[in-house]
SERO-4910 file (N, C-alpha, C, O; in steps of 0.05 Angstrom, whole numbers):
BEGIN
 pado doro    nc1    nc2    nc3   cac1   cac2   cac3    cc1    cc2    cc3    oc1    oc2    oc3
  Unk    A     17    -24      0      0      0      0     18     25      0     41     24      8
  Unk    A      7     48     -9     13     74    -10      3     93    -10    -19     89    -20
  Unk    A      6    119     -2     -5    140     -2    -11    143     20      1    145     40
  Unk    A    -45    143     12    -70    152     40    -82    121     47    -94    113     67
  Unk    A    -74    106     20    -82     76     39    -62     71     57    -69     64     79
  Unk    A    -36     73     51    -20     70     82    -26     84    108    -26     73    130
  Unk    A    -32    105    103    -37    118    120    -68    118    136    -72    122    160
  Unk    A    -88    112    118   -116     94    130   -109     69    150   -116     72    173
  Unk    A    -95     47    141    -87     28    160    -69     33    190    -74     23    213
  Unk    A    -50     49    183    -41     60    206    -57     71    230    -60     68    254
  Unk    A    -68     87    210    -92     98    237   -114     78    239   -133     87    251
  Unk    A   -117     56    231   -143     33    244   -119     13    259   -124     -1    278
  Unk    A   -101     13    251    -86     -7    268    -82      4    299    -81    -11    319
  Unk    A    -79     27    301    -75     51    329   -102     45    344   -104     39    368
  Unk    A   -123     47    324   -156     40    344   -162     19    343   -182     13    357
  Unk    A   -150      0    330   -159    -36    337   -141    -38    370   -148    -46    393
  Unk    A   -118    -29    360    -93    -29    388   -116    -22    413   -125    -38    430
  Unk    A   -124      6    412   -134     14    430   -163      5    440   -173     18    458
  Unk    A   -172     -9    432   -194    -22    421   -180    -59    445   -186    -66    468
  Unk    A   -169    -68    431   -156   -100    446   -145    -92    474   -146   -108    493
  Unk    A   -135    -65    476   -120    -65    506   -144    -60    529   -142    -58    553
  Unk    A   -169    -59    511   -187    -62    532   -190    -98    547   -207   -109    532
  Unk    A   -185   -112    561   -187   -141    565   -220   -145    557   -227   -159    538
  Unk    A   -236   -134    571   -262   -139    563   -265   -146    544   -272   -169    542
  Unk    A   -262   -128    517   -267   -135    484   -253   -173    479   -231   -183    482
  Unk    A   -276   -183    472   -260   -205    459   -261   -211    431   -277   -215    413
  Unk    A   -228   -207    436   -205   -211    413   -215   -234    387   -214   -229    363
  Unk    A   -222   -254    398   -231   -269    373   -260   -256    374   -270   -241    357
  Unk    A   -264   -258    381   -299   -259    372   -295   -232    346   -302   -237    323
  Unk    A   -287   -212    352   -278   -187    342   -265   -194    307   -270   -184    285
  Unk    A   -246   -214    317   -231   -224    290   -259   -233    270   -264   -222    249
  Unk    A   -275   -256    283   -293   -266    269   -301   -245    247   -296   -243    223
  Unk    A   -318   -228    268   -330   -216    250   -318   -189    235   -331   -171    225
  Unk    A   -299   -190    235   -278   -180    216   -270   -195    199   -264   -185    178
  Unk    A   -269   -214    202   -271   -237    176   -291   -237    156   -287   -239    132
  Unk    A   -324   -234    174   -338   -239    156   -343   -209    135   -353   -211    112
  Unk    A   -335   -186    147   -339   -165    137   -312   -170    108   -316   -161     85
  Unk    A   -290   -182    115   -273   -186     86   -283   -201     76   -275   -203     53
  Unk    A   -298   -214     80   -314   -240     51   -329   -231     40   -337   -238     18
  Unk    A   -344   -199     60   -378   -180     41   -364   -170     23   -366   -176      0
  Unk    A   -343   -148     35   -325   -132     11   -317   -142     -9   -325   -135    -31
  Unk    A   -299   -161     -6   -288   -176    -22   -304   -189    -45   -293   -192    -67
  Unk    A   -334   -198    -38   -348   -208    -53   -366   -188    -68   -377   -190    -90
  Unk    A   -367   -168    -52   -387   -151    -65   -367   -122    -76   -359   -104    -61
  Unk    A   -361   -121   -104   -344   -103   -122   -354    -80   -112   -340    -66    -98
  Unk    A   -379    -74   -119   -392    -48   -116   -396    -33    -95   -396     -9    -97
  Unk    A   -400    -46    -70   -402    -35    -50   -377    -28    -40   -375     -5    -30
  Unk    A   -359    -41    -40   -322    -37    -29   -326     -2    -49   -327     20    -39
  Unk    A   -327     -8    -74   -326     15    -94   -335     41    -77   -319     59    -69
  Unk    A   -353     42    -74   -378     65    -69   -367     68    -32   -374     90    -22
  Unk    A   -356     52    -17   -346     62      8   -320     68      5   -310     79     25
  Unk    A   -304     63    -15   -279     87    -25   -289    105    -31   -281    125    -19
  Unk    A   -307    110    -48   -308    139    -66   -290    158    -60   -282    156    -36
  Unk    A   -279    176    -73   -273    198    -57   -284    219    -56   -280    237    -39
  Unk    A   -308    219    -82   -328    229    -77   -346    232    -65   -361    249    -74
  Unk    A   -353    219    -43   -372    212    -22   -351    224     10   -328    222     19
  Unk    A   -373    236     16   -359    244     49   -352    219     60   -362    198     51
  Unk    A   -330    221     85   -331    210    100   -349    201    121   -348    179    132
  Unk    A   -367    222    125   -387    213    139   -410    196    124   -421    181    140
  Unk    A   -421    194     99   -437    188     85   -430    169     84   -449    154     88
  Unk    A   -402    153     80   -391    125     72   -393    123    109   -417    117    107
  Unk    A   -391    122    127   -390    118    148   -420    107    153   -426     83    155
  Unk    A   -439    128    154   -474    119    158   -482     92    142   -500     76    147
  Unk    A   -464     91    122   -477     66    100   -462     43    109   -469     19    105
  Unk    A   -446     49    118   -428     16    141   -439     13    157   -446    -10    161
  Unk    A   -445     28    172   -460     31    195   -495     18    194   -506      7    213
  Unk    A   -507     22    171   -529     19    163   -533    -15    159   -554    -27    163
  Unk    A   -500    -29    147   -511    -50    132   -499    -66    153   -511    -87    154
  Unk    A   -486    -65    165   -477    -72    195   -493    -83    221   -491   -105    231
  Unk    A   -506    -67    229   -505    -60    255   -537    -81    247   -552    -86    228
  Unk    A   -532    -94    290   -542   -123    276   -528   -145    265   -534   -167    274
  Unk    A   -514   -143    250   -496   -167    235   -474   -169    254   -471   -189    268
  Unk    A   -456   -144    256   -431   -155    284   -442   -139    306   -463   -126    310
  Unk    A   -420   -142    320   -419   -118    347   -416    -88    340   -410    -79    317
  Unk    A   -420    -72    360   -420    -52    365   -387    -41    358   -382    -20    345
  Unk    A   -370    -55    366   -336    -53    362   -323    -62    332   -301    -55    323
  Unk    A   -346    -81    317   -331    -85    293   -349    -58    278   -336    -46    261
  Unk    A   -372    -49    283   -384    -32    268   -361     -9    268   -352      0    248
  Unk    A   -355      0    291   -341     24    296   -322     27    282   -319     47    268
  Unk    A   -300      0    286   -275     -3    272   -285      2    228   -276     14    208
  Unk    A   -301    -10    235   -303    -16    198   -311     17    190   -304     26    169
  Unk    A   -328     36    210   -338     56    202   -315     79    201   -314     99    188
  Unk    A   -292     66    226   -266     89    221   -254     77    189   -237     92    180
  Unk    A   -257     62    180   -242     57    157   -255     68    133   -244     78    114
  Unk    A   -275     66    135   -288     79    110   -287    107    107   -288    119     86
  Unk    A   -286    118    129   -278    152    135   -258    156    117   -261    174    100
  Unk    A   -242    145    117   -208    152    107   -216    151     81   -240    147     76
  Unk    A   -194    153     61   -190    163     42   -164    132     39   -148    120     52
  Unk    A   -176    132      7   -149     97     -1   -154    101    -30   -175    103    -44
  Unk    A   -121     99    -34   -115     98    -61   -125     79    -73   -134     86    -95
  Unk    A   -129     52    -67   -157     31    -87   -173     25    -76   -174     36    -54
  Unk    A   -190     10    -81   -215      0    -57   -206    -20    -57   -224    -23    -40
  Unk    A   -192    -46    -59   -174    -66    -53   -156    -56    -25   -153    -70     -5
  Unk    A   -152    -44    -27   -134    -36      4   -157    -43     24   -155    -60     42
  Unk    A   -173    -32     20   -201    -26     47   -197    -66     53   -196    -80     73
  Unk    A   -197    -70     28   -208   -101     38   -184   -111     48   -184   -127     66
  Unk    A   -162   -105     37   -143   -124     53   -132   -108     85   -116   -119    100
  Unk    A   -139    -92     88   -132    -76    118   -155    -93    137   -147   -106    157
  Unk    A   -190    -91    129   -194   -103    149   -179   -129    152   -170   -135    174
  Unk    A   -176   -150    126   -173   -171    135   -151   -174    150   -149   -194    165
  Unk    A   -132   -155    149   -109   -155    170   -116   -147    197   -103   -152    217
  Unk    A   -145   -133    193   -141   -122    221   -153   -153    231   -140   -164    249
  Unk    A   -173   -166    221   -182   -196    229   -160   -205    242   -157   -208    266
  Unk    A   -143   -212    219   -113   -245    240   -107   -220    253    -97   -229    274
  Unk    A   -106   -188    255    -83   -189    281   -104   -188    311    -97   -190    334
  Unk    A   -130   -184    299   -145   -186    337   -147   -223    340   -148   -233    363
  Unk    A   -147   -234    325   -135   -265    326   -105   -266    344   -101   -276    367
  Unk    A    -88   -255    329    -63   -255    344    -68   -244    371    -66   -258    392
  Unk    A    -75   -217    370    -76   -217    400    -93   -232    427    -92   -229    451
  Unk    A   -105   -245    411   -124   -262    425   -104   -286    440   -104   -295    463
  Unk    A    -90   -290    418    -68   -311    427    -45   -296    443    -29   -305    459
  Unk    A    -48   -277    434    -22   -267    464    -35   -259    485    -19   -259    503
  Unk    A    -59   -252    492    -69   -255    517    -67   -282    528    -53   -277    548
  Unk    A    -70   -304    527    -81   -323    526    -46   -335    531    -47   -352    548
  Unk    A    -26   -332    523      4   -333    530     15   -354    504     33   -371    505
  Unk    A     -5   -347    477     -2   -384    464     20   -355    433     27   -368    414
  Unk    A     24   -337    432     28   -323    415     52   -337    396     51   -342    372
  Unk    A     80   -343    420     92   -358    414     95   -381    387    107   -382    366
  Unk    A     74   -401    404     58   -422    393     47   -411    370     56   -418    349
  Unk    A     32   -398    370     32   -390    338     49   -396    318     53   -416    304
  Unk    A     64   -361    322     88   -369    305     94   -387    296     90   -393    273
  Unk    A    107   -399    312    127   -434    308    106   -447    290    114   -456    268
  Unk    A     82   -449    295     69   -470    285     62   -456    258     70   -471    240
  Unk    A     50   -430    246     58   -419    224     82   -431    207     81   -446    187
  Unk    A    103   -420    221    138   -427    203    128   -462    201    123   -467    177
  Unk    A    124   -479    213    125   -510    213     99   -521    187     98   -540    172
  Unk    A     79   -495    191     61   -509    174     75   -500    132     77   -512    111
  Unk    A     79   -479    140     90   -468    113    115   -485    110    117   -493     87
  Unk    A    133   -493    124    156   -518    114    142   -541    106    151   -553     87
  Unk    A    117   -549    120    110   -575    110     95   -577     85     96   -596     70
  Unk    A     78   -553     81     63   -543     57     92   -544     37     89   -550     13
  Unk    A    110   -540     42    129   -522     16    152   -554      7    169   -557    -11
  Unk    A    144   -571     26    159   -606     18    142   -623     12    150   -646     10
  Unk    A    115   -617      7     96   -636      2     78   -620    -17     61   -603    -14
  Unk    A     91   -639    -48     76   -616    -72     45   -632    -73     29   -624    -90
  Unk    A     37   -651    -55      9   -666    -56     -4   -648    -44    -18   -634    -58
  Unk    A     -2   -644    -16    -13   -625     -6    -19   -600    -14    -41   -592    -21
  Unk    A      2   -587    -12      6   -559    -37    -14   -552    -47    -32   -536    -43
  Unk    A    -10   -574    -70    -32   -580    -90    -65   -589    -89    -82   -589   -108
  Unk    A    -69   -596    -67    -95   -602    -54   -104   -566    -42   -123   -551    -50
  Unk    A    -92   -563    -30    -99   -524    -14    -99   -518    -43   -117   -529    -54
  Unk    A    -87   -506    -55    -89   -490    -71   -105   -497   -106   -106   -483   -126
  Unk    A   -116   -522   -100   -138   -537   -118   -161   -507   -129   -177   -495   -114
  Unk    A   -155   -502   -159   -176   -484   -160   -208   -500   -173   -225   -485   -182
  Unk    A   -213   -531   -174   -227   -543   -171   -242   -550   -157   -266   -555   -159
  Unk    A   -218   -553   -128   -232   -561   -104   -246   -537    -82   -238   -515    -73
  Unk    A   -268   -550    -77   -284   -526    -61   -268   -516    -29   -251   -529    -17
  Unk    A   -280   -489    -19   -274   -481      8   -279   -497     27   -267   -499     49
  Unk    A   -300   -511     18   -314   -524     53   -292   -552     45   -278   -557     65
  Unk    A   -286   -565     28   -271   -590     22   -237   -576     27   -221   -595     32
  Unk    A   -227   -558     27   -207   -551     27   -205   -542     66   -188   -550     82
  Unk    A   -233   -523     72   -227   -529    110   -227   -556    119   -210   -562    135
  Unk    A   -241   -574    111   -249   -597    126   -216   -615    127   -208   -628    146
  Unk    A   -203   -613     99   -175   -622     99   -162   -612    121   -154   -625    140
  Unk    A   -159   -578    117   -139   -565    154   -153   -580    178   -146   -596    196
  Unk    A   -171   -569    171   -186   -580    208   -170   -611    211   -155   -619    229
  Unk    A   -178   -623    190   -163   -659    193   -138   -658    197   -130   -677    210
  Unk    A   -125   -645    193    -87   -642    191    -80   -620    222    -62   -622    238
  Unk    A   -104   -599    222    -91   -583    251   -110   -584    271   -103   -571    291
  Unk    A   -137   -597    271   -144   -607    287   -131   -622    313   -122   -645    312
  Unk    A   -133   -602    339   -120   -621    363    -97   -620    361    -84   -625    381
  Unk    A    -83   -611    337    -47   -610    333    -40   -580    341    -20   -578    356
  Unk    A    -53   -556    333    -46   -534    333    -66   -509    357    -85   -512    371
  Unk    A    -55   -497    352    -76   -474    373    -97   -470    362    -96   -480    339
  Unk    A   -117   -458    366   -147   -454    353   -137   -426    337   -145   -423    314
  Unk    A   -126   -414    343   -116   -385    328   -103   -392    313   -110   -379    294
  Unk    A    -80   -411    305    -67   -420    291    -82   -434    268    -78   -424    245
  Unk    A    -99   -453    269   -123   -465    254   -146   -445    243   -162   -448    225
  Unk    A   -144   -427    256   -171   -401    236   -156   -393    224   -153   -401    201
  Unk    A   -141   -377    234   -124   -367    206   -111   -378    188   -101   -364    170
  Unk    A   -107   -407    189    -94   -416    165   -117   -423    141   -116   -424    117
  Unk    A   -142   -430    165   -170   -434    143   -178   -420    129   -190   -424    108
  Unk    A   -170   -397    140   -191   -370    121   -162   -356    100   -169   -338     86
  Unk    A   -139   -362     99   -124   -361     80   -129   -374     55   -134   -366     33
  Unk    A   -128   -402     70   -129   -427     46   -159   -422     30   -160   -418      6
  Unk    A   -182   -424     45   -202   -431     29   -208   -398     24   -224   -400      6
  Unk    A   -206   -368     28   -212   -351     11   -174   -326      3   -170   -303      9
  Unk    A   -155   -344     -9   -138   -330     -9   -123   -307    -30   -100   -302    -38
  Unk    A   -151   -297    -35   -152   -277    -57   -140   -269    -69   -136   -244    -68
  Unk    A   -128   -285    -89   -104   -276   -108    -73   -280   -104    -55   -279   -121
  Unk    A    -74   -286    -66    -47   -294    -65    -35   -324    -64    -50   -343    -61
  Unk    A     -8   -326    -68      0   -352    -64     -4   -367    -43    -25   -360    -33
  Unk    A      7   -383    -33     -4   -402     -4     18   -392     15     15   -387     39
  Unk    A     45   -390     -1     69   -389      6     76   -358     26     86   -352     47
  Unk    A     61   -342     -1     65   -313     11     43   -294     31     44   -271     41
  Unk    A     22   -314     31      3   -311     61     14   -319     84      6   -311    106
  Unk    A     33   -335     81     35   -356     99     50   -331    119     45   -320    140
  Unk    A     76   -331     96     99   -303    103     86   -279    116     96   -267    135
  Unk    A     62   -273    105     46   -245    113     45   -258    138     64   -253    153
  Unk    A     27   -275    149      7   -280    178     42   -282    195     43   -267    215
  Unk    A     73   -301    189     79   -297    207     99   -274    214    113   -275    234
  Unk    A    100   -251    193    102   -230    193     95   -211    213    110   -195    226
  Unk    A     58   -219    215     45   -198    230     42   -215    255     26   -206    272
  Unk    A     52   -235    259     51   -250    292     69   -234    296     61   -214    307
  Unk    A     94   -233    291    122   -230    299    119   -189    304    129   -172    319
  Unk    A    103   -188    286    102   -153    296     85   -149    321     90   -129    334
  Unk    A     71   -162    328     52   -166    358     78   -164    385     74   -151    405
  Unk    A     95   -174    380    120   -161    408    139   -145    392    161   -144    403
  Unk    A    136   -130    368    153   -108    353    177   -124    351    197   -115    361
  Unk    A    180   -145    340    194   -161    331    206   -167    300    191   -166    280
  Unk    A    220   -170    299    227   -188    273    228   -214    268    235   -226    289
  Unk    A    224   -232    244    237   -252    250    254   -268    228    249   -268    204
  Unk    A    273   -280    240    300   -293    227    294   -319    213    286   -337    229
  Unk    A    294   -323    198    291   -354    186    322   -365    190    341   -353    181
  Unk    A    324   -382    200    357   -399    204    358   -422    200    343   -434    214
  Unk    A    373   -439    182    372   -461    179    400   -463    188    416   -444    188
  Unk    A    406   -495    199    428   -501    199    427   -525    201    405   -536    204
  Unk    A    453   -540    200    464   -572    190    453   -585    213    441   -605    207
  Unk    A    453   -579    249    441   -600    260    427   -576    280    431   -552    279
  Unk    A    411   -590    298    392   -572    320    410   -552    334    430   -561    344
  Unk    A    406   -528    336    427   -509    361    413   -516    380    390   -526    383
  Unk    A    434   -509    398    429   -515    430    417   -492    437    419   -471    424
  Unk    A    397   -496    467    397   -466    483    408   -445    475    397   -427    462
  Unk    A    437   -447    486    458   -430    486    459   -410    458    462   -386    455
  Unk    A    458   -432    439    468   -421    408    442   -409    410    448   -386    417
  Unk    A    423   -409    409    388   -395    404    392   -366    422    386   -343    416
  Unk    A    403   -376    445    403   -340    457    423   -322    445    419   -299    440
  Unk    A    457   -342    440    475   -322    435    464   -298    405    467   -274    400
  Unk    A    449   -326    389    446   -311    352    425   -286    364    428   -261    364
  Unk    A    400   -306    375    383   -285    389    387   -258    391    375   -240    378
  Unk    A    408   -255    410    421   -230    423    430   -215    407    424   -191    406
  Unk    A    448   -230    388    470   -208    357    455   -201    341    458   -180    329
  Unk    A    430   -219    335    416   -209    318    395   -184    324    388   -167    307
  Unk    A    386   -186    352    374   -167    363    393   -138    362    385   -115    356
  Unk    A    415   -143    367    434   -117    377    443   -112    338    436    -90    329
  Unk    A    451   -124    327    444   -119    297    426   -105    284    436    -89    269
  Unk    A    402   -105    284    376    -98    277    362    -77    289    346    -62    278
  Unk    A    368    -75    312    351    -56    336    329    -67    341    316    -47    347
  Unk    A    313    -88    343    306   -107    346    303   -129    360    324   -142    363
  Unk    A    276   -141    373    277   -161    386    272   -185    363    252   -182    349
  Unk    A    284   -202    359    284   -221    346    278   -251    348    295   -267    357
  Unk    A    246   -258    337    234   -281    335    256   -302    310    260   -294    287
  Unk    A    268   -331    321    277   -353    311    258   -366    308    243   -375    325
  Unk    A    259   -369    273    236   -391    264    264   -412    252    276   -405    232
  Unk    A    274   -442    269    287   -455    262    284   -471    241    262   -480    238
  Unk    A    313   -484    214    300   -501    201    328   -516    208    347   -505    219
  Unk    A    325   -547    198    349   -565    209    344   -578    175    325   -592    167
  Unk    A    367   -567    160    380   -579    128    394   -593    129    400   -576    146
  Unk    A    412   -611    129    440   -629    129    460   -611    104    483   -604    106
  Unk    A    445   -607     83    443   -593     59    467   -577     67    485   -587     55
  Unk    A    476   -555     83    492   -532     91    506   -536    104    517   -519    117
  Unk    A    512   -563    105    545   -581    118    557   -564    145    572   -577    160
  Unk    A    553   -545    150    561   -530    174    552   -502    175    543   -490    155
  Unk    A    554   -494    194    552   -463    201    516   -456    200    498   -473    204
  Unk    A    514   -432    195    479   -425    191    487   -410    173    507   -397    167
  Unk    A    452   -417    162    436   -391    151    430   -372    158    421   -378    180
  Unk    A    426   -342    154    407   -333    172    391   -316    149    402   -299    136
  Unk    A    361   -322    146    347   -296    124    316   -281    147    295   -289    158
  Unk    A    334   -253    142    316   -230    157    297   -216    135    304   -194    127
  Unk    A    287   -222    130    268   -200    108    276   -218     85    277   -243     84
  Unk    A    284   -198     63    302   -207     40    335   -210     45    348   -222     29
  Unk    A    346   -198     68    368   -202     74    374   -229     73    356   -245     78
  Unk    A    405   -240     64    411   -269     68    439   -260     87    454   -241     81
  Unk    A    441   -277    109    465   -277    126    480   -305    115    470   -324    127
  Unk    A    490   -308    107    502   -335    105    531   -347    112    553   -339    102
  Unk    A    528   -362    127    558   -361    142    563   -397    149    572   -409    168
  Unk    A    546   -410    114    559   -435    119    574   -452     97    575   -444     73
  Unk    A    585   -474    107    615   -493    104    600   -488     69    609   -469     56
  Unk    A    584   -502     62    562   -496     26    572   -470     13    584   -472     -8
  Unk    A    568   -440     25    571   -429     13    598   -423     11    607   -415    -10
  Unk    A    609   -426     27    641   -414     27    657   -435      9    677   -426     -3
  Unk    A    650   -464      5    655   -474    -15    653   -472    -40    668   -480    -58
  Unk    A    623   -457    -40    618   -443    -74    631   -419    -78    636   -415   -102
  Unk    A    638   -402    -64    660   -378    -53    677   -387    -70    676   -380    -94
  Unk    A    697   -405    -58    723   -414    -63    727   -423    -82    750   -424    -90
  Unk    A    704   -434    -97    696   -447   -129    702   -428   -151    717   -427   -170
  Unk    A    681   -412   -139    678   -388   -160    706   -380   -164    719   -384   -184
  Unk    A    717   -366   -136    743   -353   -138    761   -375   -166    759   -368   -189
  Unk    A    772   -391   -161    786   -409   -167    782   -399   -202    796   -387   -219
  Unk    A    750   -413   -200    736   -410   -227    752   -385   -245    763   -386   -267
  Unk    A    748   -361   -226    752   -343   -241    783   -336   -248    789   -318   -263
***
């Protein structure tokens, strides 16, 4: 996003914030129906259209959310959806993918009340490794044959009882409505925006066998004091990289193993 749609989300992310630090408000319930409000938009072209306008006041697009709303969620999703339509957004595609962000992150915080936030994460990074080694699977989620309700009933069977209940909604409502994106690069978004829930980053690291404790706090630490940054380890264990780690921050690649310094030394030679 850009412009005044960046700047629309910013300011609903500030009032969802302020909005969850109430304990009362509950966090999932809130997500729900923030969910269901990205499946109206999303499904309905014209109406997303006509609550961008920019021709239309803010308050006018506000009364008409408010109108088709109220009754359908709470009092708190009405509010939230009616500060969004106020604003001003460079497409009406933004509107829809902000709420749906604002959805997984009152999900997320639901799970960091609750102390499972952690658990998320990890289980995010674990499900996207197993999605990304198994082209059967893969290929079953991302079936544009196969239906939504046949495509939940598959997760529920696979993270049913295995994963956190926040962990399992949001991977459902990726898979079965994931509007245009890959499986791969939702996956990245959701553990993106876990990892921003403690203003975090996080490191993808692979290396040749499990680190210890020790090695998890020391990288932990450099990478934190590196970055400015508190830094979430999403571990992977390759044999592939014969020694040393990986480390990929964003698009950054850290690489500081026995593999590459051998292709180093190749090249050099080579050349």
């Amino acid at each position: 996003m850009n412009g005044a749609s960046r700047e629309a989300l910013a300011a609903a992310r500030e009032r969802l914030d302020a909005l969850t630090d109430n304990t009362s408000v509950d966090a999932a319930k809130l997500a729900e129906e923030l969910a269901s409000v990205t499946s109206l938009l999303d499904r309905e072209v014209s109406l997303r259209r006509v609550l961008t306008d920019p021709a239309q006041s803010g308050e006018s697009k506000a009364e008409l959310a408010t109108r088709l709303l109220s009754g359908q969620v709470g009092g708190e999703t009405v509010d939230l959806v009616s500060g969004l339509v106020r604003s001003r957004w460079s497409q009406s595609r933004d509107l829809v993918d902000s709420v749906e962000e604002l959805a997984n992150t009152a999900d997320l915080t639901a799970a960091q009340r609750g102390g499972r936030l952690d658990d998320v994460e990890d289980e995010l990074f674990r499900f996207g490794r197993i999605v990304g080694s198994d082209t059967e699977l893969r290929s079953a989620l991302t079936s544009r044959t196969a239906t939504a309700t046949a495509k939940g009933e598959l997760l529920r069977s696979l993270l049913g009882g295995k994963a956190q209940p926040v962990t399992e909604r949001i991977i459902v409502r990726l898979v079965t409505h994931p509007r245009g994106r890959s499986l791969e690069a939702g996956l990245d978004s959701l553990s993106k925006l876990a990892a921003e829930r403690r203003n975090r980053m996080v490191a993808v690291v692979t290396s040749a066998v499990p680190l210890s404790d020790r090695q998890k706090q020391r990288l932990g630490a450099a990478l934190a004091k590196l970055y400015g940054r508190e830094m979430h380890l999403n571990l992977d264990v390759d044999p592939a990289v014969l020694g040393g780690i990986s480390v990929r921050v964003g698009d950054e690649i850290i690489n500081g193993t026995v593999a590459e310094r051998l292709e180093e030394a190749t090249r050099r030679m080579a050349g």
